[in-house]
C-alpha positions as CSV (number, residue, x, y, z in Angstrom):
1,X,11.8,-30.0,-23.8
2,X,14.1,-27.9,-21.3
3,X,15.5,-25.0,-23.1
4,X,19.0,-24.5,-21.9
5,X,19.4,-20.8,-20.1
6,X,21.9,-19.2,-17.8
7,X,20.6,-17.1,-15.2
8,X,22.7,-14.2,-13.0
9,X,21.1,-13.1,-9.9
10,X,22.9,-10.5,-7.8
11,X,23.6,-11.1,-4.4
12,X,23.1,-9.9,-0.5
13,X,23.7,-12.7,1.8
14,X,20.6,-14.9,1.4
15,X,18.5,-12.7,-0.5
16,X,18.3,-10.7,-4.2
17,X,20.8,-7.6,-3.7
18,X,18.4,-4.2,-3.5
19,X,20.6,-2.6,-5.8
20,X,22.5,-3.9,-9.1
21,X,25.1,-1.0,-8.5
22,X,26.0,-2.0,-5.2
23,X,26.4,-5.4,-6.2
24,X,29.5,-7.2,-5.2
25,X,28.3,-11.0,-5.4
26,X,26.7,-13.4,-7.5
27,X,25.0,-16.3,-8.6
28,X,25.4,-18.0,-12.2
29,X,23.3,-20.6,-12.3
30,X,23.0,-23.1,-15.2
31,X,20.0,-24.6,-16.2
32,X,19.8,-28.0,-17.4
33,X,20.6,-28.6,-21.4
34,X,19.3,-30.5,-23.8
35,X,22.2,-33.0,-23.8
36,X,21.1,-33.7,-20.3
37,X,24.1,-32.0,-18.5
38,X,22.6,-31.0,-15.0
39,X,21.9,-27.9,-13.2
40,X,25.5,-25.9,-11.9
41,X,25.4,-22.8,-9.3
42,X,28.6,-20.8,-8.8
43,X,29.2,-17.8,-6.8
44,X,31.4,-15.1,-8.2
45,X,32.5,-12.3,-5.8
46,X,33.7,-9.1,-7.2
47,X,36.6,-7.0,-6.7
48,X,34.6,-3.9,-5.9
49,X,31.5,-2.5,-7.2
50,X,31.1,-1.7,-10.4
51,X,28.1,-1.8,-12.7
52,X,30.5,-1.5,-15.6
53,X,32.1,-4.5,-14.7
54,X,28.9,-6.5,-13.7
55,X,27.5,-5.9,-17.3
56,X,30.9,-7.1,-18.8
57,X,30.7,-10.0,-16.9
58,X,27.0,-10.8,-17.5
59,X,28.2,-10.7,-21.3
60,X,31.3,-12.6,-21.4
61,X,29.4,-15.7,-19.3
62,X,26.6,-15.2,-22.1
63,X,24.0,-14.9,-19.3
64,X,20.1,-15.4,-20.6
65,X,18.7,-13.6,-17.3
66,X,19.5,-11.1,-14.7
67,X,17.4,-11.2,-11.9
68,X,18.1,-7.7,-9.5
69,X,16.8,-5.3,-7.4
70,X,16.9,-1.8,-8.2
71,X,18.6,-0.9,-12.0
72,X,19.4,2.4,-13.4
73,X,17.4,2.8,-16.5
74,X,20.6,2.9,-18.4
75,X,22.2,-0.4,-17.5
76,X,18.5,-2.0,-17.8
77,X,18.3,-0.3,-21.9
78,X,21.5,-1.9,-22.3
79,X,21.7,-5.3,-21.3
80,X,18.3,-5.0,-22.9
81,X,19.5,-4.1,-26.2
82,X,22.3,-6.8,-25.8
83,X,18.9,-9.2,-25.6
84,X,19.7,-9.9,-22.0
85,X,16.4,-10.6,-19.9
86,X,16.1,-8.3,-17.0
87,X,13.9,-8.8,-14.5
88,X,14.1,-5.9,-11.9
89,X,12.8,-4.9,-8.6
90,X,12.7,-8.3,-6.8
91,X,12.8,-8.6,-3.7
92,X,13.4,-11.4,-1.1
93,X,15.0,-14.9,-1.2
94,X,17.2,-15.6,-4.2
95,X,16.3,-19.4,-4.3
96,X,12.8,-18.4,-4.5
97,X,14.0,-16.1,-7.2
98,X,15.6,-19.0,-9.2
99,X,12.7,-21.5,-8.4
100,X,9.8,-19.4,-10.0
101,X,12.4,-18.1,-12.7
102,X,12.9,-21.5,-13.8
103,X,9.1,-22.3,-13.7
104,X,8.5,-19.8,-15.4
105,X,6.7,-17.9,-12.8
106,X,9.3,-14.6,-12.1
107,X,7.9,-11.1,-12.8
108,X,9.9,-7.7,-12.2
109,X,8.5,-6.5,-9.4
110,X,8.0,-9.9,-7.2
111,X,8.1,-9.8,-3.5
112,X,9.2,-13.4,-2.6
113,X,9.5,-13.0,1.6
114,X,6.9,-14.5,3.7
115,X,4.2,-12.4,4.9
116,X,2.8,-12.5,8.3
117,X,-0.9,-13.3,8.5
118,X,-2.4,-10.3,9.9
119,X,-5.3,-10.8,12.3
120,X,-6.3,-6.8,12.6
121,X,-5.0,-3.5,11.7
122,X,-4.8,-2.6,15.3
């Protein structure tokens, strides 16, 4: 059975913004409930930066998971405390983000660019 969560991730162009405080755009996505109702994405940009605002708006849309680069440990105690899911310190793509979030494969910390194969350390 799907279990029904809304996940925030903040934005910079194509790819998880490096810094929640900095934050001017981002993603609400929907997962898919148990009444069937399918997945919905919607962007949200913001008037201006302003963590204060971000974590009001994280509540008020009732958001299950914030996916983010860098967090002040204050704004990561509370949304925390307000049982908000925070998964810091990623880095790269934010579909890849929502992908392995929704499989259940997203730590804090998770570099999610490609890597180049290295052939020597020349």
């Amino acid at each position: 059975m799907t279990i029904s969560q809304k996940i925030l991730i903040t934005l910079y162009n194509n790819d998880v913004a490096p810094r929640f405080d900095l934050t001017t755009e981002v993603l609400i996505s929907s997962s898919p409930g148990r009444d069937g109702s399918v997945d919905e994405n919607k962007t949200i940009v913001l008037a201006h930066e302003s963590t204060e605002d971000l974590c009001q708006l994280i509540l008020s849309e009732e958001v299950d998971v914030v996916i983010c680069g860098g967090i002040e440990e204050t704004f990561f105690e509370y949304l925390s405390w307000k049982r908000v899911k925070v998964l810091d310190s990623v880095a790269g793509p934010w579909e890849r983000a929502l992908d392995r979030v929704r499989a259940g494969r997203l730590e804090a910390g998770a570099i999610l660019f490609d890597r180049k194969e290295r052939k020597s350390h020349v």
